[in-house]
C-alpha positions as a Markdown table, in Angstrom:
| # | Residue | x | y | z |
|---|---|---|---|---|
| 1 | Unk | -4.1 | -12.7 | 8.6 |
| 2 | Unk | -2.5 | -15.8 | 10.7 |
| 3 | Unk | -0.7 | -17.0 | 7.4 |
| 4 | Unk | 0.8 | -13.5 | 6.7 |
| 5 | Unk | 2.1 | -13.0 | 10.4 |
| 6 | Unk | 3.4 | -16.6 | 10.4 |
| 7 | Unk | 5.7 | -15.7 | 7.5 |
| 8 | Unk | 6.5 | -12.3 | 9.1 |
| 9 | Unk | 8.1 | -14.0 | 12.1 |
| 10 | Unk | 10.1 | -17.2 | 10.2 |
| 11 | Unk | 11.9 | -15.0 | 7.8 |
| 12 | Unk | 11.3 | -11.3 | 8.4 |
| 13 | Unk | 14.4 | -9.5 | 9.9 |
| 14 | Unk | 13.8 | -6.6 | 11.9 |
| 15 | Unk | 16.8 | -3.7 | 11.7 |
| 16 | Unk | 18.0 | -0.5 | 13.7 |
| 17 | Unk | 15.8 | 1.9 | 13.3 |
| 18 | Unk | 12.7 | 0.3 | 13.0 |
| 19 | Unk | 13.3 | -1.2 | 9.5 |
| 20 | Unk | 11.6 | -4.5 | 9.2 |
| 21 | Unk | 12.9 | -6.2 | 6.0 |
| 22 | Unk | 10.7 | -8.8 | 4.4 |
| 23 | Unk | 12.0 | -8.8 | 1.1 |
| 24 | Unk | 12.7 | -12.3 | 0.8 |
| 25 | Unk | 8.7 | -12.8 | -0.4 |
| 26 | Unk | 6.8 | -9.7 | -0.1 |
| 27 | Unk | 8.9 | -7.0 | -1.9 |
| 28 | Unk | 12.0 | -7.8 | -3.6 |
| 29 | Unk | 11.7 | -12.1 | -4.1 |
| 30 | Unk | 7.7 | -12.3 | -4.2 |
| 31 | Unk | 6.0 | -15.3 | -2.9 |
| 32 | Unk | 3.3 | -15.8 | -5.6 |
| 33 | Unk | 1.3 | -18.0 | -3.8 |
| 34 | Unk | 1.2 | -16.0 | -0.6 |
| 35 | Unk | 0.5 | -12.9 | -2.8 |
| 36 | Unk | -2.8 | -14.7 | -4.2 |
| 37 | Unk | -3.7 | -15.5 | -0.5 |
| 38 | Unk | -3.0 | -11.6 | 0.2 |
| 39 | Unk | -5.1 | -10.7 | -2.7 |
| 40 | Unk | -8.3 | -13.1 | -1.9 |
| 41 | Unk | -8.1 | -11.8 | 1.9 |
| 42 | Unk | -8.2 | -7.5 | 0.0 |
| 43 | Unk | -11.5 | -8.9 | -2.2 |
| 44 | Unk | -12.7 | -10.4 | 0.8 |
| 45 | Unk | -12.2 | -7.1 | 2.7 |
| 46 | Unk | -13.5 | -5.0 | 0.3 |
| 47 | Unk | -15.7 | -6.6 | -2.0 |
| 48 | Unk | -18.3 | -4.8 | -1.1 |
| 49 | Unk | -17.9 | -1.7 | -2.4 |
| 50 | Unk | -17.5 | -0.9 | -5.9 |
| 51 | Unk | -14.5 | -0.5 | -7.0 |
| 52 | Unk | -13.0 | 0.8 | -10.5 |
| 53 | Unk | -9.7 | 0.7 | -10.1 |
| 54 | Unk | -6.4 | -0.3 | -8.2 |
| 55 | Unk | -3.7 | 2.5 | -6.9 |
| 56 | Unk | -0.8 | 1.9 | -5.4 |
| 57 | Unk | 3.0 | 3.5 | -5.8 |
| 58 | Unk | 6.0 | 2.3 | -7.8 |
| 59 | Unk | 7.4 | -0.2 | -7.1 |
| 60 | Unk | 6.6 | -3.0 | -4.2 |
| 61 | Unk | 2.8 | -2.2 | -4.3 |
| 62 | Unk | 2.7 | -3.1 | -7.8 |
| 63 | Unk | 2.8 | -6.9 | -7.5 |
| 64 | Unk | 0.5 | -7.1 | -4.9 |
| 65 | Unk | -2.1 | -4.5 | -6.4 |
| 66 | Unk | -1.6 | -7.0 | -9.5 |
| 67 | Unk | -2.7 | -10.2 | -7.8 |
| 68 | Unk | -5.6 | -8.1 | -5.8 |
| 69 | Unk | -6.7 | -6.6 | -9.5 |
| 70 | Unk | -7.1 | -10.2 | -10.7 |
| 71 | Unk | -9.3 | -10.8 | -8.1 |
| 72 | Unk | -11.4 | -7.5 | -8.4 |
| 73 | Unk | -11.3 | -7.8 | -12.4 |
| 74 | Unk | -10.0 | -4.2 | -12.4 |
| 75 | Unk | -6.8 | -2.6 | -14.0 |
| 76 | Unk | -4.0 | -0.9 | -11.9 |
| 77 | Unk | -2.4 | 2.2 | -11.9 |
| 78 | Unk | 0.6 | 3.2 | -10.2 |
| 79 | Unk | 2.1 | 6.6 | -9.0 |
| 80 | Unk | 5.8 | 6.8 | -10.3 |
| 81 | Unk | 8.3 | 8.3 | -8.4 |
| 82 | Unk | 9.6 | 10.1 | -12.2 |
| 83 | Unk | 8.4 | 12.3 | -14.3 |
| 84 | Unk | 9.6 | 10.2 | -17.6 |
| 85 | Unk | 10.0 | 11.5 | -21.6 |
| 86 | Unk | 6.5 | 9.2 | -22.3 |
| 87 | Unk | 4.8 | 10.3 | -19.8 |
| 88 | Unk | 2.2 | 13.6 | -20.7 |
| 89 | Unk | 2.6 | 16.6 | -19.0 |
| 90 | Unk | -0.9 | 16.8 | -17.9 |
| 91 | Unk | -0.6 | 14.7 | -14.9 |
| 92 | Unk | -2.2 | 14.8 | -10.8 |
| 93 | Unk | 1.0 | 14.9 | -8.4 |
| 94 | Unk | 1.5 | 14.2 | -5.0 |
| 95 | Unk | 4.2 | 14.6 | -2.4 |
| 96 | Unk | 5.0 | 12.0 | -0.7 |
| 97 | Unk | 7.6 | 10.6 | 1.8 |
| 98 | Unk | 8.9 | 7.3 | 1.9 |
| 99 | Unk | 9.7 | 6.1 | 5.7 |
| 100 | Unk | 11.9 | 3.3 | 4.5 |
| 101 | Unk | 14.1 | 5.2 | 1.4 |
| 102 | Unk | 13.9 | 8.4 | 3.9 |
| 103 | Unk | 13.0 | 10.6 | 0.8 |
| 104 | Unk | 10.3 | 12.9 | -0.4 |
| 105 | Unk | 9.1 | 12.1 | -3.9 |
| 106 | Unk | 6.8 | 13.8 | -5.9 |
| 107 | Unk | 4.4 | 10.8 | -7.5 |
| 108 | Unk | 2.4 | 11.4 | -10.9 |
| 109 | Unk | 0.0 | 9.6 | -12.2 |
| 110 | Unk | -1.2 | 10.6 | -15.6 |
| 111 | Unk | -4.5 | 12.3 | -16.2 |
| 112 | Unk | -5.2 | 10.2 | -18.9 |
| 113 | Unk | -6.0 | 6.5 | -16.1 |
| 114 | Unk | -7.8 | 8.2 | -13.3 |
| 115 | Unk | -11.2 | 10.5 | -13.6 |
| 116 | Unk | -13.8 | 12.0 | -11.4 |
| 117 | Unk | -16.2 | 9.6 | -10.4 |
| 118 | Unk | -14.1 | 6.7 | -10.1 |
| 119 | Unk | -13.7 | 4.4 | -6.7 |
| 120 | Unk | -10.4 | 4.0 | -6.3 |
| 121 | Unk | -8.6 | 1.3 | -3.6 |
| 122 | Unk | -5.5 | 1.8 | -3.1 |
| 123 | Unk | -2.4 | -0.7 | -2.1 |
| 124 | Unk | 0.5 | -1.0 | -0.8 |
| 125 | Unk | 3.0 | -3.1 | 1.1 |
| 126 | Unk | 3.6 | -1.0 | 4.2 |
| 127 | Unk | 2.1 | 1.7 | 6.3 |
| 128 | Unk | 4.7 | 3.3 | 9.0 |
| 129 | Unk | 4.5 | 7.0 | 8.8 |
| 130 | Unk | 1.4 | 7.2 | 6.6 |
| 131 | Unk | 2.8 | 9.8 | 4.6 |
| 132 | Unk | 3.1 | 8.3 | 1.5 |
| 133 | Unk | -0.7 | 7.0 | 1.9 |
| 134 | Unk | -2.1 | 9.8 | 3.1 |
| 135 | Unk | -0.2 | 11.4 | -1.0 |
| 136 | Unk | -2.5 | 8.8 | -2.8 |
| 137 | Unk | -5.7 | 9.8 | -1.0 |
| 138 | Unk | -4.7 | 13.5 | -2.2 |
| 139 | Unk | -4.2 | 12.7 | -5.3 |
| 140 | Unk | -7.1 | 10.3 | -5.9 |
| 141 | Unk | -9.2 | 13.2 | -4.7 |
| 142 | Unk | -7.3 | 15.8 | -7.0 |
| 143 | Unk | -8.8 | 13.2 | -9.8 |
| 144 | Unk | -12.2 | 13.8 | -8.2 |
| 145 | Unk | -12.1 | 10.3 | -8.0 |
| 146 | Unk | -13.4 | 9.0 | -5.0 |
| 147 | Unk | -10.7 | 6.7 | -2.4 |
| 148 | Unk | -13.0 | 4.4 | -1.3 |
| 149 | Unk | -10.5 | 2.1 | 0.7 |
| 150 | Unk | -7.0 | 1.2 | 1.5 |
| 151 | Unk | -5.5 | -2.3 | 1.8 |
| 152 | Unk | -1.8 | -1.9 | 3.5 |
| 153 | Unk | -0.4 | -5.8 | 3.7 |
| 154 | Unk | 1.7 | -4.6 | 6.9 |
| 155 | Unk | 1.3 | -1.8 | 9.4 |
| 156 | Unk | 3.6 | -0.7 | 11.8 |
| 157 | Unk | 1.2 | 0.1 | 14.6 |
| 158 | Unk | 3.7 | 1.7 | 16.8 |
| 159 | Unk | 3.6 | 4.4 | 14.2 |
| 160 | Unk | 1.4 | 7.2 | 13.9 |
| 161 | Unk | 0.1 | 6.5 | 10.4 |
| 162 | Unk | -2.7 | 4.0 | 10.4 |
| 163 | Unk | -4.2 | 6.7 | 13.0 |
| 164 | Unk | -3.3 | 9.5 | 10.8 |
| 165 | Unk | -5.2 | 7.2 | 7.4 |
| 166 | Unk | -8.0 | 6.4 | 9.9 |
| 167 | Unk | -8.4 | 10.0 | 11.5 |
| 168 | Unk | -9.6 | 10.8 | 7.5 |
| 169 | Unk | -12.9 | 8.5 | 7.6 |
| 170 | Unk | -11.1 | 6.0 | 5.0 |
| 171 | Unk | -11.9 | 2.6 | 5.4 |
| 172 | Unk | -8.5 | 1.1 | 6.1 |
| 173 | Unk | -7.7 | -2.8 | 6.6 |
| 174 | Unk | -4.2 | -4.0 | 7.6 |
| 175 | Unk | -3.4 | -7.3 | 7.1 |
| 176 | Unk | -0.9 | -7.6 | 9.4 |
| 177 | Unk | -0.3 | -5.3 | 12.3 |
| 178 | Unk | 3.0 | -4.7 | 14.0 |
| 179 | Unk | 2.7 | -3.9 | 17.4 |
| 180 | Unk | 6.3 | -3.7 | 18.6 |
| 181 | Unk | 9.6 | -5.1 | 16.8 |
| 182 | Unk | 12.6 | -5.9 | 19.3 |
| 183 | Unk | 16.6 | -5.7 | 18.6 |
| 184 | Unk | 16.3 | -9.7 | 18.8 |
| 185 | Unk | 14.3 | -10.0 | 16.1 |
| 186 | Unk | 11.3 | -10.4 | 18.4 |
| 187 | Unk | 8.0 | -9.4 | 16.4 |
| 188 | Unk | 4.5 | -9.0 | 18.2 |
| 189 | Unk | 1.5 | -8.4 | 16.6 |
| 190 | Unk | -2.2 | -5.9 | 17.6 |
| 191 | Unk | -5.3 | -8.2 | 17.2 |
């Protein structure tokens, strides 16, 4: 997605250890507008298959799975990274690790949004390590719900996790894939 990568080299800032920070409109301020181009591109991408539902993790998937959802006509549902006092007991968990926060979580999603049968898709913003991806698919599956596709808005291709996603047969679609991020803030893209 041309538009996507444009934005990632004007005002994405690329840190020490492989930290790309794009948080001034994909994950902390949210460009609306580029979220609704995000979204059409996901439908496009996966409007073929059926899909039920939205999943992605708390809390910079959620916008985006949002805007895709409107597209779809489908509700979301989001992992949380808490077990919380409204929350039931009876919930599917995951262990996951976040590459950016550099910390394992165990994500819940309540038994009561996802059931066997369903065709999930699951979102999020980022894909480096794959590890927190690779949790939803488990967990989707734990549901006996079926994860029928992944759209990741930015991959970190000189990472092992879109290989790791894509050595499990799930149909995975990158927007925008990072090939190598330089100390100068140089940013080049796979195509």
């Amino acid at each position: 997605m041309l538009l996507l990568e444009e934005r990632i080299r004007r005002d994405g800032k690329v840190f020490p250890g492989n930290i790309l920070k794009v948080d001034s409109f994909l994950n902390h301020q949210i460009d609306v507008r580029l979220l609704e181009q995000i979204g059409e591109e996901f439908y496009r991408l996966f409007s073929a298959d059926r899909i039920d539902k939205i999943l992605t993790i708390e809390a910079s998937g959620i916008g985006i799975a949002c805007i895709a959802a409107q597209r779809f006509g489908v509700p979301v549902v989001f992992a949380k990274k808490t077990q919380t006092k409204n929350i039931a007991a009876d919930v599917y968990t995951a262990r996951v690790e976040s590459f950016t926060h550099g910390k394992v979580y165990d994500v819940i999603v309540s038994k009561e949004f996802l059931h066997a049968g369903e065709r999930i898709l699951i979102i999020d913003d980022f894909l480096a390590k794959g590890q927190a991806l690779l949790g939803l698919i488990r967990l989707v599956r734990s549901a006996g719900a079926e994860p029928v596709g992944a759209g990741i808005v930015i991959e970190k291709g000189f990472q092992d996790g879109g290989d790791l996603v894509r050595q499990t047969g799930i149909h995975l679609e990158s927007l925008a894939i990072v090939e190598s991020m330089d100390d100068d803030g140089t940013i080049r893209f796979r195509h």
